[in-house]
C-alpha positions, 0 to 999 in steps of 0.5 A, spaced: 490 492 544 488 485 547 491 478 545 484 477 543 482 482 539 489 483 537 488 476 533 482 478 530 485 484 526 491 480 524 486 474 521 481 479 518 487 483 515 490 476 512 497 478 518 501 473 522 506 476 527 513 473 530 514 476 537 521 476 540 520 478 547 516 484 547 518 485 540 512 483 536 514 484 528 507 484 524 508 480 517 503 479 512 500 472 511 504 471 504 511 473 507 510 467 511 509 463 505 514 465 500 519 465 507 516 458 509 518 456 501 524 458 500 527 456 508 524 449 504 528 449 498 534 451 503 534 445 506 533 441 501 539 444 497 543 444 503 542 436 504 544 435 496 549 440 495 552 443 502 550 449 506 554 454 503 548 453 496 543 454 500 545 461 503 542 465 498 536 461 498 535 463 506 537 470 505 532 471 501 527 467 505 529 473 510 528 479 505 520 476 504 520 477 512 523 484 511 519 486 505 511 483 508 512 487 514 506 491 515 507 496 522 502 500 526 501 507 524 498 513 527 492 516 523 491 522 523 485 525 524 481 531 522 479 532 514 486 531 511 486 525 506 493 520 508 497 516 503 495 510 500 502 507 500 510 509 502 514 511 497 517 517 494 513 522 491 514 523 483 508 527 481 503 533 483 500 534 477 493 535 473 490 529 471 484 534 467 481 541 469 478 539 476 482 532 478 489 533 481 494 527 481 499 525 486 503 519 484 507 515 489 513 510 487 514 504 492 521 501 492 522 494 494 524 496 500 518 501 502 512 497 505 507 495 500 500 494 505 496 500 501 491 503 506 484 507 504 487 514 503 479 517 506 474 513 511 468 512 507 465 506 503 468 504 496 464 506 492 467 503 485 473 498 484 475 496 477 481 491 475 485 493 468 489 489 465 495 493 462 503 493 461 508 492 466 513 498 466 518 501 470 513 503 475 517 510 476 515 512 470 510 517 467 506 513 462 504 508 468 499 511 471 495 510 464 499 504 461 499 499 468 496 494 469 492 497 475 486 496 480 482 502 481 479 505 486 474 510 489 472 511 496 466 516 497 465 520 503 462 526 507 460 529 500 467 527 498 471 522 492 477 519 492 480 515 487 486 511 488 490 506 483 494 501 486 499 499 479 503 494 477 510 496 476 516 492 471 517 487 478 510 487 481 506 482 477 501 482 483 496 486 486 491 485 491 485 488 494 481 486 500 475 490 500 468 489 495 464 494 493 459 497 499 465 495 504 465 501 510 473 502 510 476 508 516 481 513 513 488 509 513 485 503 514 489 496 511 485 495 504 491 490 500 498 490 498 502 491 491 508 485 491 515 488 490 516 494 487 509 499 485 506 505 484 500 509 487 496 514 484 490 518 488 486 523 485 483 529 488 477 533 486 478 542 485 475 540 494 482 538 496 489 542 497 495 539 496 499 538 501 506 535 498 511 536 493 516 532 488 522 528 492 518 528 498 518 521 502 511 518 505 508 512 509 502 509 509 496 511 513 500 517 517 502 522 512 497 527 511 497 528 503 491 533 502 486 537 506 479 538 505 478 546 504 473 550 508 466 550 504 463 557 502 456 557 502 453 563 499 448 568 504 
């Protein structure tokens, strides 16, 4: 991608990048505000106090850096549907008589950029305010604060929800409804330590289990069956 071009995604995407050499690490804006912050606080608590107290305050001024990283992926293509979010897999499971449910449970060291799970346009996006458990756990998906989304496109829905966990108080969210978003595209991000839930309709196979790991935009969680059409 050109300098130009590559400047323009960064900006539209609320992304910053450091390069060492030809080394370029992709950092959401905020890791450098809360980097910038504590490298800050550092130095004032290293001026009154000593470097040695102020080393905590840098070490996690890194982890920001660390934790915002936000790297390229490879999207699939074809009718398949790719998790939202990095994570664990911890359920596969029926969310009603036609609705099947994948949750993905993001650790503080997995990246937290969520992506769209389809290419479509979003069609709902609802705010709920809720509690904040232990994001691993079950009662989550329904007892979470949440940001619930659906994505409509070529005859199909997907609805994902970004939920808060014990840790994560903070959800964002970049897209309005009517906003056109490719499969795996950049649509927001959960701070530290969250949960991501994807319903699927009876027209979607589900292609993970329990226990398996999952990134962002290039694992293929669910395939569009074939349409049967009558004589």
């Amino acid at each position: 991608m050109a300098p130009d071009a590559l400047g323009e995604t960064l900006r539209a995407a609320r992304l910053a990048f450091i390069s060492y050499g030809k080394l370029v690490l992709v950092i959401v804006i905020d890791g450098i505000y809360y980097a910038v912050a504590l490298l800050a606080a550092g130095g004032l608590v290293a001026w009154l106090a000593g470097p040695g107290f102020a080393v905590p305050l840098w070490l996690v001024a890194l982890f920001c850096l660390y934790f915002f990283r936000d790297p390229e992926r490879q999207i699939p293509s074809g009718p398949v549907a790719v998790a939202p979010a990095d994570g664990k897999v911890v359920a596969v499971q029926s969310e009603g008589p036609a609705i099947q449910r994948i949750s993905i449970f993001l650790n503080i060291f997995d990246v937290h950029v969520n992506r769209s799970p389809i290419g479509g346009t979003i069609g709902q996006v609802h705010y709920q305010e809720g509690e904040f458990h232990v994001a691993s756990r079950e009662e989550c998906s329904a007892r979470n604060e949440q940001n619930v989304v659906t994505v409509e496109g070529e005859g199909t829905a997907v609805t994902f929800r970004q939920i808060a966990g014990l840790i994560a108080r903070r959800i964002v969210f970049d897209k309005r409804t009517g906003d056109t978003v490719a499969a795996g595209e950049r649509v927001g991000l959960i701070k530290f330590g969250s949960r991501v839930d994807v319903l699927f309709g009876p027209e979607w196979e589900i292609v993970v289990r329990p226990g398996m790991r999952v990134a962002a935009g290039s694992s293929v969680i669910a395939r569009r069956q074939e349409q049967t059409h009558g004589a």
